[in-house]
C-alpha positions in Angstrom: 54.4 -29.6 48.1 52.5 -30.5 44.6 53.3 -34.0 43.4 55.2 -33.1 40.6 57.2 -31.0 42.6 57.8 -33.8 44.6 58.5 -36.2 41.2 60.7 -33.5 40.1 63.2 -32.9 43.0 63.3 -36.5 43.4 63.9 -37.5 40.0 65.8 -35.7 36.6 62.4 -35.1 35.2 61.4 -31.5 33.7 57.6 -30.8 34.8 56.0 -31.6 31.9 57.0 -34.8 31.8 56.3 -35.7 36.0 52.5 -34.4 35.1 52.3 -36.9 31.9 53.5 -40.0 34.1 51.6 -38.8 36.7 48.3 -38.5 34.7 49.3 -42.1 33.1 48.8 -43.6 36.8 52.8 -44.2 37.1 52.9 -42.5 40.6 51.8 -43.7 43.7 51.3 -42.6 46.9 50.9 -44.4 50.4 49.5 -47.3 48.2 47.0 -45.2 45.7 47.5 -44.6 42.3 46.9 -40.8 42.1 46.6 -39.3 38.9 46.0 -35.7 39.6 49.8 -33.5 40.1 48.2 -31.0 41.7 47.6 -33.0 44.8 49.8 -31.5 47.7 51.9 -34.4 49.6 54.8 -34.4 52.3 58.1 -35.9 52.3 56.9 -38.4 54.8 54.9 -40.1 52.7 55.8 -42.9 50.4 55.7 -42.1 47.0 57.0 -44.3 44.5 57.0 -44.0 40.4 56.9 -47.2 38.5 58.1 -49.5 41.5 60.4 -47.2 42.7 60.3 -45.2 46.1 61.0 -41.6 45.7 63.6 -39.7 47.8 63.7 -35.9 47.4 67.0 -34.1 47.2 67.7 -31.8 49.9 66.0 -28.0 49.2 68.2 -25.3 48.6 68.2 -21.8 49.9 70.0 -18.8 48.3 70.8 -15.3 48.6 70.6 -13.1 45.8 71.5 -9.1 45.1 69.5 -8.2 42.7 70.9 -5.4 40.4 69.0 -3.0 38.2 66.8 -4.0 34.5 67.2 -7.4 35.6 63.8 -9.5 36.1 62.5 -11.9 39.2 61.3 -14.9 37.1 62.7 -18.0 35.5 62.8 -16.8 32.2 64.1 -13.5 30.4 60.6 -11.2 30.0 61.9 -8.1 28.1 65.1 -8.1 31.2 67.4 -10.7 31.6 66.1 -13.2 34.4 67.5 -13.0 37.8 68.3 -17.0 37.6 71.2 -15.7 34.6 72.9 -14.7 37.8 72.9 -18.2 40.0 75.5 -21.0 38.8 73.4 -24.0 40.1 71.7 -27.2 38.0 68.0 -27.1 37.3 67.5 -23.8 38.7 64.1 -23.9 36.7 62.9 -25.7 39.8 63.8 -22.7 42.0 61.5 -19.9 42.6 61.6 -16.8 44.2 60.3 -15.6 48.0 59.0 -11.8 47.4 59.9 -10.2 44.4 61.5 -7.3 43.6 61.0 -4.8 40.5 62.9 -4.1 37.6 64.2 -0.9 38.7 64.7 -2.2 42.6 67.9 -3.4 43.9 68.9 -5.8 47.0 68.2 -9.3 48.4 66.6 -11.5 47.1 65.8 -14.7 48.1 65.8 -18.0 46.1 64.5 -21.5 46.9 63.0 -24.7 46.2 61.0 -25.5 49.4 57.6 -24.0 49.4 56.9 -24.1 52.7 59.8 -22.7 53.7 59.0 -19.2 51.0 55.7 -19.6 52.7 56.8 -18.3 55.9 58.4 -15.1 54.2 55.9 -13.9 51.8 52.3 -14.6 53.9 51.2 -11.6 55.5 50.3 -13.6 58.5 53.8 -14.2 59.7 54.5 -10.6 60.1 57.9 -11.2 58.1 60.0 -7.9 58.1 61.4 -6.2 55.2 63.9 -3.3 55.5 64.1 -1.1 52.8 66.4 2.1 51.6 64.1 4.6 49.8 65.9 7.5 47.4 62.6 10.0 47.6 61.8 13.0 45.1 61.2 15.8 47.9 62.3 15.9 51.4 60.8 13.6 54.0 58.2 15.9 56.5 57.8 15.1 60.1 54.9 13.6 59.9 55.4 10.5 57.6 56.4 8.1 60.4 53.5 8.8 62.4 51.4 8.3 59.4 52.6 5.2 58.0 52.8 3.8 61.9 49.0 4.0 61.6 48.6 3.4 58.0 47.8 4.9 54.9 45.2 4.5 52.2 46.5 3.2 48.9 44.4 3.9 46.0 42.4 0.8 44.9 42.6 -0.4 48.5 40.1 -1.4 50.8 41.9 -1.5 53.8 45.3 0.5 54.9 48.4 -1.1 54.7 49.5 -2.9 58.4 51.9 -0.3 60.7 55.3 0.3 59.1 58.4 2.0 60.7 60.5 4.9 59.3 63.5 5.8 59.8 65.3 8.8 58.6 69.0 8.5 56.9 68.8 12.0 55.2 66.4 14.3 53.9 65.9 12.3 50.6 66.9 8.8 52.1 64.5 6.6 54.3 64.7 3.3 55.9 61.0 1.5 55.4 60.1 -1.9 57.5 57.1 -3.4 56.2 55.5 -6.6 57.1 53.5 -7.2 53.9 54.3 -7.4 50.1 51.7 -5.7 48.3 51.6 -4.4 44.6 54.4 -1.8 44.5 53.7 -1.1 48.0 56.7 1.4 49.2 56.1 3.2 46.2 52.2 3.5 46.6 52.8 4.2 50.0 55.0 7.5 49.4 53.1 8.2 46.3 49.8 8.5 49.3 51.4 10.8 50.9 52.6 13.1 48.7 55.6 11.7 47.7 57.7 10.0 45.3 60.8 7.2 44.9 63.3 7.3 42.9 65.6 4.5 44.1 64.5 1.6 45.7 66.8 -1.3 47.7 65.7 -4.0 49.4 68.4 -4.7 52.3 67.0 -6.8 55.3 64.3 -9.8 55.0 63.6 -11.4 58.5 67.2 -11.6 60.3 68.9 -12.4 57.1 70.9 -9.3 56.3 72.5 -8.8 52.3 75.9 -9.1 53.2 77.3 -9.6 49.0 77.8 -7.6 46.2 76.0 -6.8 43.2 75.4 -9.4 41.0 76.4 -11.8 43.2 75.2 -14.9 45.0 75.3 -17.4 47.7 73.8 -20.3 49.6 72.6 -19.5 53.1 73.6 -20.8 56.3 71.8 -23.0 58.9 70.9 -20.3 60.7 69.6 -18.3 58.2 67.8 -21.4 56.7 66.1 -21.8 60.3 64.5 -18.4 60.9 62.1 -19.2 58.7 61.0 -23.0 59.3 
């Protein structure tokens, strides 16, 4: 993680003031003053800030549903934050694994271990997300082949990676998609003619949402260790 990450989840520090000390040549690491907080460390090594070794509080990993016109991001932008929702001190130093829109619903997932959100947003670990689509028209027989291939989203290069479909109702879809880009269920649908009107994230990984709206919880071992 970034050393002031480190400072700050070892200390009571806000960020600005791990990056001042930091910059003031208060912190250092495995016996060298560094002065740069951008620099990325590991909890094996030994830091220490004026004379004092640095242990890091243990991460924490949450579950969130996510209702409507509420926003993923520390602060209120326009829509209450998504953090108005979690009961837990300094969740400024939380952030959020995959994002969900303003008018999307479902799990969310909270942390403070960057390696560990890593794992779930990187398009390289193949991470699957399960998601229940409210579509404008009726769903044609042809979709799932076509996003099991890929489709061409406009400002694209490539098509999105193979994604499975399954059918709930003629209006209602379950999407599994392996990558997180821009508005990417909706751009996918909109490709093919289509359009969503309700959008629910339900499945990340093995990690099923299992709470209701609004509320939240920490995650279990097991859940924790999918993803390491």
């Amino acid at each position: 993680m970034r050393l002031d990450r480190f400072v700050c989840k070892s200390t009571d520090l806000v960020r600005s003031d791990a990056i001042a000390l930091i910059n003031n040549g208060a912190v250092v690491v495995n016996g060298e003053v560094i002065v740069n907080e951008a620099i990325q460390v590991h909890e094996n090594n030994c830091i220490m800030l004026e004379g004092e070794i640095l242990t890091p509080r243990p991460s924490r990993y949450i579950m969130v549903h996510k209702p409507l016109d509420t926003i993923c991001s520390n602060v209120d932008e326009g829509y209450p934050s998504l953090f108005r929702l979690i009961k837990v001190e300094r969740e400024f130093d939380l952030h959020i694994a995959g994002r969900l829109d303003t008018d999307t619903t479902g799990l969310v997932l909270v942390t403070d271990d960057g390696r560990w959100s890593y794992n779930i947003i990187t398009p390289k670990k193949r991470c699957e997300k399960v998601y229940r689509v409210g579509l404008r028209d009726p769903i044609t027989v042809d979709i799932a082949t076509r996003f099991q291939q890929g489709v061409q989203l406009q400002g694209e290069v490539s098509l999105t990676r193979p994604a499975k479909l399954e059918v709930v109702s003629s209006k209602e879809v379950l999407l599994t998609i392996t990558e997180g880009k821009f508005h990417q269920v909706k751009r996918m649908f909109a490709a093919v003619g289509n359009r969503v009107v309700a959008l629910h994230r339900q499945k990340i990984g093995q990690i099923n949402l299992d709470i209701e709206l609004g509320e939240w919880r920490h995650l279990t071992t097991d859940e924790i260790m999918y993803f390491k």
